[in-house]
C-alpha positions as CSV (number, residue, x, y, z in Angstrom):
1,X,40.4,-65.1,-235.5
2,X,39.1,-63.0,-238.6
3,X,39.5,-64.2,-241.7
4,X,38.4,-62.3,-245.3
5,X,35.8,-63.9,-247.1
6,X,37.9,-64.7,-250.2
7,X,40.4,-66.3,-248.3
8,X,37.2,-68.6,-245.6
9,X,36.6,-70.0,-249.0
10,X,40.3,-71.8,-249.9
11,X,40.5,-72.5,-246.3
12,X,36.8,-73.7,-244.8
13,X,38.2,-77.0,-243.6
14,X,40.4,-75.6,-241.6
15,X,38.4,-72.9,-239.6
16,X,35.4,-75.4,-239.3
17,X,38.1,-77.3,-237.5
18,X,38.9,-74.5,-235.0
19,X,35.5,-73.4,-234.4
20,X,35.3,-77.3,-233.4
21,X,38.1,-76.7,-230.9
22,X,36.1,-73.6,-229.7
23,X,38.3,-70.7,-231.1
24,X,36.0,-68.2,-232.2
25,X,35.9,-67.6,-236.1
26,X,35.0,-64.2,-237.3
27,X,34.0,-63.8,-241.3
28,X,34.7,-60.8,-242.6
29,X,34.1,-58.8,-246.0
30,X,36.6,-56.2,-246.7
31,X,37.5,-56.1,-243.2
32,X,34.2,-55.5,-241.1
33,X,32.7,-58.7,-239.7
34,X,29.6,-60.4,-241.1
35,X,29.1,-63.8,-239.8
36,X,30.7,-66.3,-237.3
37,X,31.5,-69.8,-237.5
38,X,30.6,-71.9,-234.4
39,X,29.9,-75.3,-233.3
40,X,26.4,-77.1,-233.7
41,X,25.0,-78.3,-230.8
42,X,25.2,-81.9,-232.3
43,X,29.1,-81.5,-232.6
44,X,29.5,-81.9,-228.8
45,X,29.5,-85.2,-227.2
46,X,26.3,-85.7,-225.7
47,X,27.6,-88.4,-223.0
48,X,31.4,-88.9,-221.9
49,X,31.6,-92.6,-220.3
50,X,33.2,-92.0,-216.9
51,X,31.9,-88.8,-215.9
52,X,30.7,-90.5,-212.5
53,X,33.3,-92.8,-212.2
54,X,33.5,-93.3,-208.5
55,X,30.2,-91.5,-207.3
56,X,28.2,-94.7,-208.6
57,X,28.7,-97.8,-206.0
58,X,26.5,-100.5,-207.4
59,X,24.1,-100.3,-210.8
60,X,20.9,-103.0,-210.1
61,X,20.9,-105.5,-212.4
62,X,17.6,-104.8,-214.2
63,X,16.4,-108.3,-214.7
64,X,16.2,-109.5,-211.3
65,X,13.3,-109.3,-209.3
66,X,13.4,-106.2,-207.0
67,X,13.6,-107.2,-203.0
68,X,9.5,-107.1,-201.6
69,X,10.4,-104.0,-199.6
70,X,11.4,-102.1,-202.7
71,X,8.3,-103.2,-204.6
72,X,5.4,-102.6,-202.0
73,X,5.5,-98.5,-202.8
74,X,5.5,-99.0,-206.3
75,X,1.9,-100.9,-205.7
């Protein structure tokens, strides 16, 4: 979407909110494009919980002693 610069400035919520949702947000100043509003980096999630849901059978329980066999390559 382009939008004119004078009207970006009574409606900046609202295209910061659809450059969120990834639509691509063109600024322009008397009709030729200047800049672009886009996500941060930041903005994304950086984890989603269940991404491996399924893949992962059992998580070790970090405070128990490992087995001997486990430990004797770590030595």
């Amino acid at each position: 979407m382009q939008v004119n610069i004078a009207e970006a400035k009574a409606k900046l919520s609202e295209l910061v909110d659809a450059a969120e949702r990834g639509e691509e947000v063109i600024l322009a100043r008397r009709g030729r494009p200047v800049a672009r509003i886009v996500p941060t980096i930041l903005s994304k999630p950086m984890f989603r919980f269940g991404v491996a849901s399924g893949e992962v059978e059992r998580v070790p329980d970090l405070l128990e002693p490992m087995p001997e066999g486990e430990i004797a390559p770590w030595e």
